[in-house]
C-alpha atoms as a printed R data frame, in Angstrom:
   type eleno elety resid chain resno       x      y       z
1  ATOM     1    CA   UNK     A     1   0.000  0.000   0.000
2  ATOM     2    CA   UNK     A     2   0.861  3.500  -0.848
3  ATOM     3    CA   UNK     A     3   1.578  6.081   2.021
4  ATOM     4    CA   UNK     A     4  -1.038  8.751   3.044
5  ATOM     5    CA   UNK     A     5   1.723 11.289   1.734
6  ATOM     6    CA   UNK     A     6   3.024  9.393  -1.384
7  ATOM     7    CA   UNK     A     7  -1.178  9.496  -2.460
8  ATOM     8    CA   UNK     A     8  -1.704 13.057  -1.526
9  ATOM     9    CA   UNK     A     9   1.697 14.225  -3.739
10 ATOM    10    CA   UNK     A    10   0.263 12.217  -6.667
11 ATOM    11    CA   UNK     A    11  -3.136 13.629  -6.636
12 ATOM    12    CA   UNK     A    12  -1.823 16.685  -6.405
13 ATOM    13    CA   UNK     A    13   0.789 16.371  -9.464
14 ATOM    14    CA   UNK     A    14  -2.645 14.646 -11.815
15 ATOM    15    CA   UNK     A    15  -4.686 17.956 -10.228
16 ATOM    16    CA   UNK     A    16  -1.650 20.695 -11.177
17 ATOM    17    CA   UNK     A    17  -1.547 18.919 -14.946
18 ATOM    18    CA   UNK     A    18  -5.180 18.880 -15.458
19 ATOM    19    CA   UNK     A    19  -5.400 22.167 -14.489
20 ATOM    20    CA   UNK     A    20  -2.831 23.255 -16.934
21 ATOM    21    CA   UNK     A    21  -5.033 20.966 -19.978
22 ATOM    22    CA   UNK     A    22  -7.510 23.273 -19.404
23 ATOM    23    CA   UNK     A    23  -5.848 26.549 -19.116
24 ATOM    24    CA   UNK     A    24  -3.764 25.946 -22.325
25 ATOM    25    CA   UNK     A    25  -7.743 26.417 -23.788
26 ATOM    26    CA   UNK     A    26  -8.577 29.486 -21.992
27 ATOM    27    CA   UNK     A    27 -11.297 28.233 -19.991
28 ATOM    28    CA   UNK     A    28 -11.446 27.994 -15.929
29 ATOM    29    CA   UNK     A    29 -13.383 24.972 -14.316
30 ATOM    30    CA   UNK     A    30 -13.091 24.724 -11.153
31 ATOM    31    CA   UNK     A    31 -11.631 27.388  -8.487
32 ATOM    32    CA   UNK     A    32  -9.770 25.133  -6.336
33 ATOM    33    CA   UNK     A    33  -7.155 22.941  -6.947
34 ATOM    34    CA   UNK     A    34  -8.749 19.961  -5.328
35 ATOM    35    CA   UNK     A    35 -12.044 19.818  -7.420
36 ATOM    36    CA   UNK     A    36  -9.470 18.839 -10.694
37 ATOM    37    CA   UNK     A    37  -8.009 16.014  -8.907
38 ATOM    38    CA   UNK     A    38 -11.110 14.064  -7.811
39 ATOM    39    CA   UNK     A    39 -13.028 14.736 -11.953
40 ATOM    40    CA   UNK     A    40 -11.839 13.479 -15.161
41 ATOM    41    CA   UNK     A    41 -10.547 16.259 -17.672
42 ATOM    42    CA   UNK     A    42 -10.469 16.043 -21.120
43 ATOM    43    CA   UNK     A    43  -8.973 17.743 -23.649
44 ATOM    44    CA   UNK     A    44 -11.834 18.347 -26.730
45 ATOM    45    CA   UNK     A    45  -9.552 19.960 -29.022
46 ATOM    46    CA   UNK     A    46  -9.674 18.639 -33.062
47 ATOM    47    CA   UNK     A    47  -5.989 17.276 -32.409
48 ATOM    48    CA   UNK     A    48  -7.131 14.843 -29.606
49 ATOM    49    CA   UNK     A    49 -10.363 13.815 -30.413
50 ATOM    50    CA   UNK     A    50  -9.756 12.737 -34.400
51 ATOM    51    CA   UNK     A    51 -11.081  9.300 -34.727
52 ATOM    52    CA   UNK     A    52 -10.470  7.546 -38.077
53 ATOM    53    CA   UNK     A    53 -13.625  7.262 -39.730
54 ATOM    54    CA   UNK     A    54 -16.832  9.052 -39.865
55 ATOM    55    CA   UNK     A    55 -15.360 12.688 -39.447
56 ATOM    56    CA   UNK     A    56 -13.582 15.053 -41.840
57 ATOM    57    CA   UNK     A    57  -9.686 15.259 -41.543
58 ATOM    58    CA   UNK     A    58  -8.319 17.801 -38.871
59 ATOM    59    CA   UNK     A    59  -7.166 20.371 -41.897
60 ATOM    60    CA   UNK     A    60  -7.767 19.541 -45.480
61 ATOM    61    CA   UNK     A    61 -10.924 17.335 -47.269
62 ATOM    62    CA   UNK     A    62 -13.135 14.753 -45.869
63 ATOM    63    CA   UNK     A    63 -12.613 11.297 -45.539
64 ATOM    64    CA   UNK     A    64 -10.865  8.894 -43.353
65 ATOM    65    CA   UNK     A    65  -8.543 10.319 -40.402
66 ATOM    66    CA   UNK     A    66  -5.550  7.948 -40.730
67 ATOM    67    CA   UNK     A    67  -2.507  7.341 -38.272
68 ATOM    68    CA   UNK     A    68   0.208  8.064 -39.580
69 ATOM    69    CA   UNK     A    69   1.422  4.436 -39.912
70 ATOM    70    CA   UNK     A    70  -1.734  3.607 -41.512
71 ATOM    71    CA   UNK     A    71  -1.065  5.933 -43.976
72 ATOM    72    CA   UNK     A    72   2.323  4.360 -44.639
73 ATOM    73    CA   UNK     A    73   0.952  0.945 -44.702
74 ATOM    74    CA   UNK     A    74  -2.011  2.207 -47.122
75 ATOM    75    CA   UNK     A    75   0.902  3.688 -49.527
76 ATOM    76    CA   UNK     A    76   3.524  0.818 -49.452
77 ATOM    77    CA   UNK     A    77   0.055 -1.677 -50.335
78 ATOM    78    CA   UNK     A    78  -0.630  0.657 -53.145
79 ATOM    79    CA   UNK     A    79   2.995  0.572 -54.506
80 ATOM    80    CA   UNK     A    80   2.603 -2.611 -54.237
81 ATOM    81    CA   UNK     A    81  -0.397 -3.270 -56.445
82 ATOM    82    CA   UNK     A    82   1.364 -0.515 -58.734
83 ATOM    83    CA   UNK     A    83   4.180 -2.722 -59.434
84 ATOM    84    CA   UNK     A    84   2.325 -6.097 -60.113
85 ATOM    85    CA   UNK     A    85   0.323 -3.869 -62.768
C-alpha cells in the first residue's frame, strides 16, 4: 500500500496537470485545486479527439482520419499493387 503522503503528492501532481489541460484552452473549471483532482478532464480539441472514420480530416478534405502508420501501410500496399500492374 501507498503512504497517506506518497497518495496526496500524486493527486496533487494529476490535479496541477489537469489544471494546466484546461488553461492551455482558456477556460477555468473549477476554483480550487482539489475539485481537478477528484473529476476526469479532457482535452476536446480537433488534435485529440480525431477518430479515423466518420469525421472530416483535422485540416484539409473529408474522408478517413488515418494514423500516420496507416497511412504508410495504405501507400507501401498501393505501390505494391502498382508494381504487379
Amino acid at each position: 500500500m501507498r503512504k497517506t503522503a506518497e497518495k496526496r503528492h500524486n493527486d496533487w501532481k494529476k490535479a496541477i496537470r489537469k489544471r494546466k489541460i484546461i488553461n492551455a484552452h482558456g477556460i477555468d473549471y473549477y476554483d480550487n485545486l482539489h475539485q481537478y483532482s477528484k473529476n476526469k478532464i479532457h482535452c476536446s480539441c480537433p488534435f485529440c479527439r480525431a477518430k479515423t472514420s466518420k469525421r472530416k480530416r483535422v485540416w484539409g478534405t473529408g474522408g478517413k482520419n488515418w494514423s500516420i502508420n496507416d497511412e504508410k501501410r495504405i501507400e507501401e500496399m498501393q505501390d505494391q499493387i502498382l508494381d504487379n500492374e
